[in-house]
C-alpha positions as a LaTeX table, in Angstrom:
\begin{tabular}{lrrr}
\hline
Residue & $x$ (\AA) & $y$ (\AA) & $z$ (\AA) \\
\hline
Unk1 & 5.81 & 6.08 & $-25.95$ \\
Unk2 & 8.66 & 7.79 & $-23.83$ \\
Unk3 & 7.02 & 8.47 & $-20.48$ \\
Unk4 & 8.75 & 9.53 & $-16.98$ \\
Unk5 & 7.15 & 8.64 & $-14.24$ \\
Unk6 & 8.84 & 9.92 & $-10.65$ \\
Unk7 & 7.89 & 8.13 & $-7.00$ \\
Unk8 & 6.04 & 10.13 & $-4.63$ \\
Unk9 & 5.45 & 8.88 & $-0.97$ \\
Unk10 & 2.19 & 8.96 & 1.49 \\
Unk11 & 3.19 & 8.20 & 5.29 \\
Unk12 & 1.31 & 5.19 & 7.29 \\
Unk13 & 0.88 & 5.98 & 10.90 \\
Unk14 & 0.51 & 4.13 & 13.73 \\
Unk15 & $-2.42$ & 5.06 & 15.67 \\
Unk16 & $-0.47$ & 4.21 & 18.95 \\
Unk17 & 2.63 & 5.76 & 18.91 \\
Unk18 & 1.91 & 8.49 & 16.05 \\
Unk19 & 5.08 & 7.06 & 14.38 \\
Unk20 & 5.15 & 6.61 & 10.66 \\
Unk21 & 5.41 & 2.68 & 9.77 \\
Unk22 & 5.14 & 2.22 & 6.39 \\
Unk23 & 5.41 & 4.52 & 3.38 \\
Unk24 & 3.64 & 3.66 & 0.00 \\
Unk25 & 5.24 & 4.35 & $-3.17$ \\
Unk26 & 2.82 & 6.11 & $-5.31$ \\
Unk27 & 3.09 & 6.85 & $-9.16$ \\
Unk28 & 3.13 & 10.86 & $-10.27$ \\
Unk29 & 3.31 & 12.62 & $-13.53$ \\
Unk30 & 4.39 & 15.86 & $-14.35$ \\
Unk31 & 1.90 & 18.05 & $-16.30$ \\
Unk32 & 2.47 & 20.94 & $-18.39$ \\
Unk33 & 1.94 & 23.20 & $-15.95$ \\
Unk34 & 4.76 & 21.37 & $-13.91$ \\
Unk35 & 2.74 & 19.80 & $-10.87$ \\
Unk36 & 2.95 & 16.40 & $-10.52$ \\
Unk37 & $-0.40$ & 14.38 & $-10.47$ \\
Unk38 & $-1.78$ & 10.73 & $-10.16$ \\
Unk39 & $-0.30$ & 8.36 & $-12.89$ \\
Unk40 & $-3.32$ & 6.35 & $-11.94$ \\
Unk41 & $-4.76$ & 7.23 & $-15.59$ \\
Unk42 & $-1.97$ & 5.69 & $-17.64$ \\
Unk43 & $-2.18$ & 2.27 & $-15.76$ \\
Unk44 & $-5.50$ & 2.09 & $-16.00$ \\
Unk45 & $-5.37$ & 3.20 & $-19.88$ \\
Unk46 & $-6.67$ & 0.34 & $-22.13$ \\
Unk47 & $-4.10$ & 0.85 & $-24.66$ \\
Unk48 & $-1.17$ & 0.46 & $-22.01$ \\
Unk49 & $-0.11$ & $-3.58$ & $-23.00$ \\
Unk50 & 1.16 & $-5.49$ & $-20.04$ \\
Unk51 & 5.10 & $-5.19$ & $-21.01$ \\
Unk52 & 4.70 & $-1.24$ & $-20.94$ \\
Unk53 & 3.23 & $-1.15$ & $-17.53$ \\
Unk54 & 5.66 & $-3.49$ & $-16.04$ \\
Unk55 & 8.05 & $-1.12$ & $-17.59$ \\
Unk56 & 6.81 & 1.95 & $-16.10$ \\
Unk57 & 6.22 & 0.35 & $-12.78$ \\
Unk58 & 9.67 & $-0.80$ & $-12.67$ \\
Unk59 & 10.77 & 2.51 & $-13.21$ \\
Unk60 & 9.09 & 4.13 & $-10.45$ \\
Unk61 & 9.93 & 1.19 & $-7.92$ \\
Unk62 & 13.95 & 1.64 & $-9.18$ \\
Unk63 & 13.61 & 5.17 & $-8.45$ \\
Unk64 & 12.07 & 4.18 & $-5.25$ \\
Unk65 & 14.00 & 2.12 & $-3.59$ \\
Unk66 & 17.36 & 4.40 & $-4.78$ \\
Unk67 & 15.65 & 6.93 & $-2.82$ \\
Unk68 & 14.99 & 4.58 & 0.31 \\
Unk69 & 18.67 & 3.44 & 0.35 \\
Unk70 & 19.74 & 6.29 & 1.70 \\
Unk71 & 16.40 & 7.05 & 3.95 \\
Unk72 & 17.42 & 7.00 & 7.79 \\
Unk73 & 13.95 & 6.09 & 9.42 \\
Unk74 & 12.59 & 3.13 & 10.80 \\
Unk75 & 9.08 & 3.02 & 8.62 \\
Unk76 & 8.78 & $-0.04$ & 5.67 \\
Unk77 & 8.18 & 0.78 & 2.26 \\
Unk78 & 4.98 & $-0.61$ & 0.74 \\
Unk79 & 5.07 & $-1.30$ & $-3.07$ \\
Unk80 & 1.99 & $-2.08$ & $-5.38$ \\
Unk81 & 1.97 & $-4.78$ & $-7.61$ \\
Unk82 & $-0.67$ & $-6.14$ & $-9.69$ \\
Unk83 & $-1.24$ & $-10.16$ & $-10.23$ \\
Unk84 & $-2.56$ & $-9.80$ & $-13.63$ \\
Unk85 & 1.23 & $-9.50$ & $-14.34$ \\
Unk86 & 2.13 & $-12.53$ & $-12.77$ \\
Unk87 & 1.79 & $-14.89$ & $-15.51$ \\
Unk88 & 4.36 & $-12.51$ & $-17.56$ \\
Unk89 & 7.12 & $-12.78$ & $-14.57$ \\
Unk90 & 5.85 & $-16.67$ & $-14.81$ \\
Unk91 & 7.42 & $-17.16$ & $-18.59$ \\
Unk92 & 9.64 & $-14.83$ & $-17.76$ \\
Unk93 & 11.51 & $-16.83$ & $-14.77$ \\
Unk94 & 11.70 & $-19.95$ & $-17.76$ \\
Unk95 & 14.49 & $-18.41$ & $-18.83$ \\
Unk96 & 17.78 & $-18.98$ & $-18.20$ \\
Unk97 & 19.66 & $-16.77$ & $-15.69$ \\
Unk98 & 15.93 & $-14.26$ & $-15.33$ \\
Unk99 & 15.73 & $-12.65$ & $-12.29$ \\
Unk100 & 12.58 & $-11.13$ & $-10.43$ \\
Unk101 & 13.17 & $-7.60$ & $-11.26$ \\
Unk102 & 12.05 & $-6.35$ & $-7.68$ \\
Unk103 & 14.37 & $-8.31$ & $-5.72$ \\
Unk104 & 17.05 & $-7.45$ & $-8.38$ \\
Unk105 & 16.75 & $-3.79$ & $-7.72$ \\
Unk106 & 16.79 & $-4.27$ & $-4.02$ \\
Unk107 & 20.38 & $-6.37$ & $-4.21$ \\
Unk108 & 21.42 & $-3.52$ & $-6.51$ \\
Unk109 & 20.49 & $-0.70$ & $-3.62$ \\
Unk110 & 21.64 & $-2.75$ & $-1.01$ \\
Unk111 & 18.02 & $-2.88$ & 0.81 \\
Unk112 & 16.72 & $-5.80$ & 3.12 \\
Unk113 & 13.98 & $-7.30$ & 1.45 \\
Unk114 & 12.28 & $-7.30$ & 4.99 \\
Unk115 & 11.79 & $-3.86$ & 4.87 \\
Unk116 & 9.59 & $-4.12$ & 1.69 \\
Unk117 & 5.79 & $-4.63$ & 1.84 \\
Unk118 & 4.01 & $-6.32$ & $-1.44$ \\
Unk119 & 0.52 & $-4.57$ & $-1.92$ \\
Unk120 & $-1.59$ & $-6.60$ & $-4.09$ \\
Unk121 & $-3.90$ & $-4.24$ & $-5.64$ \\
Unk122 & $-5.79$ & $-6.04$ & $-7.73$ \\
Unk123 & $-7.71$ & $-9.70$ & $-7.69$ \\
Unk124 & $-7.67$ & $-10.87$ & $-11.61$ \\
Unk125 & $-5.44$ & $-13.08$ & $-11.90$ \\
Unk126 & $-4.29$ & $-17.44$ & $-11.73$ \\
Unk127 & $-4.92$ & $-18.41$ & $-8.24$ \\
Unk128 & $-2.13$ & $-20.41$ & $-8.23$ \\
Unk129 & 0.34 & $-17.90$ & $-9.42$ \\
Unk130 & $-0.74$ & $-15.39$ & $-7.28$ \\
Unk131 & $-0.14$ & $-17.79$ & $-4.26$ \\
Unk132 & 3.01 & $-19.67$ & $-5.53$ \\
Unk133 & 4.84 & $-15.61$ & $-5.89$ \\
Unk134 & 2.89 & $-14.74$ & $-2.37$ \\
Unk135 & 4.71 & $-17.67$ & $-0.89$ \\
Unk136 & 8.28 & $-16.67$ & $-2.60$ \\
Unk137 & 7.81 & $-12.69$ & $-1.59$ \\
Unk138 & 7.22 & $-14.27$ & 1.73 \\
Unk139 & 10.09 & $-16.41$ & 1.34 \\
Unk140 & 12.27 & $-13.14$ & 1.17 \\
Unk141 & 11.28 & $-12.02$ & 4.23 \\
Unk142 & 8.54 & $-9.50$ & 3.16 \\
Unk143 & 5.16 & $-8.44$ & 4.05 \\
Unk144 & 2.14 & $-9.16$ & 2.04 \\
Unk145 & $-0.84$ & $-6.81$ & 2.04 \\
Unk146 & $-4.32$ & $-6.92$ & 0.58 \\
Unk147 & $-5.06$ & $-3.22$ & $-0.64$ \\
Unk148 & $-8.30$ & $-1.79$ & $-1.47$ \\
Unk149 & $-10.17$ & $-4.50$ & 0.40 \\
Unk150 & $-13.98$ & $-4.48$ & 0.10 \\
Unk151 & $-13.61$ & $-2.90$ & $-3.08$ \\
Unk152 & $-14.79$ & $-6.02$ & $-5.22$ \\
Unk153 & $-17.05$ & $-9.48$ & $-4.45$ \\
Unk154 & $-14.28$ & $-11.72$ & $-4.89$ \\
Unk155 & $-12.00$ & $-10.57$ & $-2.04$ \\
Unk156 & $-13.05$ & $-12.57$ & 0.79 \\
Unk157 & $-11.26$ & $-15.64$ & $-1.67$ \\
Unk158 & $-8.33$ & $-13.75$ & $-1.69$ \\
Unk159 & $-8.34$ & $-13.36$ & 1.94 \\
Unk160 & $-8.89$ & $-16.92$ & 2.75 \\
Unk161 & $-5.92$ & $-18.14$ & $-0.27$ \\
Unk162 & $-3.15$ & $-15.29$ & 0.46 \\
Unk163 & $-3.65$ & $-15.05$ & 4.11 \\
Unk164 & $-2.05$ & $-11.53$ & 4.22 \\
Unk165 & $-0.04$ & $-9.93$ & 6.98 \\
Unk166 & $-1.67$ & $-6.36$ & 6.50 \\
Unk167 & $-5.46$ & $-5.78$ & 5.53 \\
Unk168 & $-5.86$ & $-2.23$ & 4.04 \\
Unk169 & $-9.64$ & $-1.05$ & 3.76 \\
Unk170 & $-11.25$ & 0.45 & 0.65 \\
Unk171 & $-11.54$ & 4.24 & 1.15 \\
Unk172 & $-15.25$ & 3.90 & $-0.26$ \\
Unk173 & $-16.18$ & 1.17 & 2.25 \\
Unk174 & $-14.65$ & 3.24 & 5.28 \\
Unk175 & $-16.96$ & 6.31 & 3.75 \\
Unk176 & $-20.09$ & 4.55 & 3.04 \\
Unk177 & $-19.59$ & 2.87 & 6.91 \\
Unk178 & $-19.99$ & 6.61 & 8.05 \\
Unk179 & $-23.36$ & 6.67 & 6.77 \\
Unk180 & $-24.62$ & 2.52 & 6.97 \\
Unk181 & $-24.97$ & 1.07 & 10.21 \\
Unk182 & $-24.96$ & $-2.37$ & 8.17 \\
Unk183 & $-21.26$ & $-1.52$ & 6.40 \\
Unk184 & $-19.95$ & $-0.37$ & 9.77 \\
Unk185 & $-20.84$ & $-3.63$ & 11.10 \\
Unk186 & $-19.09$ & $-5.79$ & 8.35 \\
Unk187 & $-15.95$ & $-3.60$ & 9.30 \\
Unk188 & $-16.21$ & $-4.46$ & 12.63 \\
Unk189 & $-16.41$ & $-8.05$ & 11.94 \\
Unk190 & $-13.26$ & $-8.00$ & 9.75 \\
Unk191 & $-11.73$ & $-5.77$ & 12.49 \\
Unk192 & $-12.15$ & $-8.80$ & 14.83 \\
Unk193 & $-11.27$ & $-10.89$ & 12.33 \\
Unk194 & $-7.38$ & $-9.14$ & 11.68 \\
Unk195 & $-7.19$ & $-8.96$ & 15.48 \\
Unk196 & $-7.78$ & $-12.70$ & 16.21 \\
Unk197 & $-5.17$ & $-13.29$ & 13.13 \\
Unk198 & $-2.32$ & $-10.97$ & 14.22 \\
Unk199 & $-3.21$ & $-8.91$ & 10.79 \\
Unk200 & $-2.54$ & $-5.08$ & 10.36 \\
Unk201 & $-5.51$ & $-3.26$ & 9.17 \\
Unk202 & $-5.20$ & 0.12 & 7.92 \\
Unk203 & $-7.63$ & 2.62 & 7.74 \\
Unk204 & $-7.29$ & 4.34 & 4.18 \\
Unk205 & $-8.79$ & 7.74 & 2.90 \\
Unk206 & $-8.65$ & 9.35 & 6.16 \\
Unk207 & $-9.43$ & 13.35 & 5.68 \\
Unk208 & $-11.29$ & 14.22 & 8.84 \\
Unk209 & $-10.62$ & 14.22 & 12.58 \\
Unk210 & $-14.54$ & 12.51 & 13.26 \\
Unk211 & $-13.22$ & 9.79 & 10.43 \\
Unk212 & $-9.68$ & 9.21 & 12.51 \\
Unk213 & $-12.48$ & 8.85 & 15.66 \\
Unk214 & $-14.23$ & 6.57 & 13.93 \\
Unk215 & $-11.08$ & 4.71 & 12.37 \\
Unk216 & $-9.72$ & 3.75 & 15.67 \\
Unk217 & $-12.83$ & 2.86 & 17.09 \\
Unk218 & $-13.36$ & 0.54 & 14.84 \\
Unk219 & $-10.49$ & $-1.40$ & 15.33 \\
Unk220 & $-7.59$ & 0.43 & 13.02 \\
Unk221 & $-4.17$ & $-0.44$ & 14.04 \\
Unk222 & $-2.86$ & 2.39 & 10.89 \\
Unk223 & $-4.39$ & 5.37 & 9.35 \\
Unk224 & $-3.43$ & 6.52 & 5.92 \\
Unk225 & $-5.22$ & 9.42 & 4.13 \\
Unk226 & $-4.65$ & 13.70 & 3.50 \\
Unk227 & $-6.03$ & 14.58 & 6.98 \\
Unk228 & $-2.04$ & 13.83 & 7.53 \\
Unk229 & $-0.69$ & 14.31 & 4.44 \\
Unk230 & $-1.07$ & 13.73 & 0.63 \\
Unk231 & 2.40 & 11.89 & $-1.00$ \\
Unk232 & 5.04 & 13.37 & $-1.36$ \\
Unk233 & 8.52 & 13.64 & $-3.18$ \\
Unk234 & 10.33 & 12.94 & $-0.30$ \\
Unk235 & 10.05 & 10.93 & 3.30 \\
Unk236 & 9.37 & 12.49 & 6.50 \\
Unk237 & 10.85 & 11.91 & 10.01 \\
Unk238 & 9.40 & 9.16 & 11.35 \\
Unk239 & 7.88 & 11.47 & 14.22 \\
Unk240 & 6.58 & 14.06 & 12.44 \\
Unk241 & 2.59 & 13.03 & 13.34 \\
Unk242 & 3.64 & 12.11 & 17.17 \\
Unk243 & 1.99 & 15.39 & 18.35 \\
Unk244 & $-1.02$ & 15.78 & 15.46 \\
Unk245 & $-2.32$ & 11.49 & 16.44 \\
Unk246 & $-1.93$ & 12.83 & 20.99 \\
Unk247 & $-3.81$ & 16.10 & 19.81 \\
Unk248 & $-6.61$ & 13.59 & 17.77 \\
Unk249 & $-6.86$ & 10.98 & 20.49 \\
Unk250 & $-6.65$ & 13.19 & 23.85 \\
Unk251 & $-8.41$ & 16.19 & 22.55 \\
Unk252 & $-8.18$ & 19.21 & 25.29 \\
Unk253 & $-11.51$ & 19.78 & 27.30 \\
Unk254 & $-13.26$ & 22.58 & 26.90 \\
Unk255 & $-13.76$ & 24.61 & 30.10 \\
\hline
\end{tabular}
């Protein structure tokens, strides 16, 4: 199965300073009619073994981080990586002379592994694993974030084992917190939580300028979502959003 897969990019802005922080490296496909879309499918595809996505994942994240050598901003890059393919980089580091592909590619591009954010998006996984390569990412001087959180029962574990530096909120929870007093109050309490732990907590799925209100309200440090922009094949200036995040936060008074 010969498939190309190409990084795309979706900025991660401070609500402060309006400056981008972090980018995340997203997965697109071309399709026939030549527009790139979500490779979101073919990951989740049940017929995809675990080699083939590591493969494909790999090949985005070289593509990636080529393209980040030579990026002249300030922002991190954030990278997704699943622990259900931990215990294949586990048998895999048993052999003699393997290397962890990621920090491979990075010494190959010349990039400080400092720069680099791990997103864990998912929580299957060996508990041990997923802390023992948590503690060696860390090790290397990178970030580890918790993406998607409040999307499943089993993350407040995962919170409590991996201890992460950033906290990025399930789009769904943000929405269903515009409409449930109850949700809205859980995200306040994990708001106060990230604050009293020095954690980030981003604000994902952002599309409107009463959701950016209620974002920062609640305690977001980082908005992500298309009311800035969707990702895209190539990084912008770190200041690009300066102007749109005054404009959102110190809205002009009607007289």
């Amino acid at each position: 199965m010969n498939i190309e897969l190409e990084p795309f990019f979706q900025p991660i802005i401070n609500v402060k300073n309006g400056l981008i922080a972090y980018n995340e490296v997203l997965a697109r496909k071309k399709n026939i009619d030549g527009h790139y879309i979500s490779a979101g499918a073919i990951f989740s595809s049940p017929v995809l073994s675990i080699d083939k996505s590591i493969e494909l994942d790999n090949q985005v994240r070289n593509k990636a981080f080529k393209k980040y050598r030579d990026y002249t901003g300030d922002a991190q890059l954030t990278i997704n990586i699943s622990p259900a393919w931990f215990s294949k980089h586990a048998r895999n580091l048993k052999q003699k002379n393997h290397k962890v592909p990621t920090l491979s590619m990075l010494r190959d591009c010349g990039i400080d592994p400092s720069r680099i954010v791990i997103e864990l998006t998912e929580y299957d996984g060996n508990k041990e694993l997923i802390q023992h390569f948590v503690g060696y990412y860390r090790e290397m001087g990178m970030k580890v974030a918790i993406d998607d959180f409040g999307a499943g029962f089993s993350q407040i574990d995962r919170l409590l084992e991996i201890e992460p530096d950033i906290i990025k909120l399930d789009m769904n929870l943000f929405q269903r917190s515009l409409v449930s007093s109850y949700t809205m109050d859980f995200i306040e309490v994990i708001a106060s939580f990230a604050k009293k732990r020095g954690t980030e907590l981003v604000f994902e799925g952002i599309e409107t300028p009463d959701q950016f209100d209620i974002a920062v309200s609640s305690g977001a440090d980082f908005v992500q979502g298309y009311l800035f922009s969707q990702a895209t094949a190539e990084f912008y200036q770190d200041n690009i959003f300066v102007n749109d995040i005054n404009r959102l936060k110190f809205p002009k008074i009607a007289i």
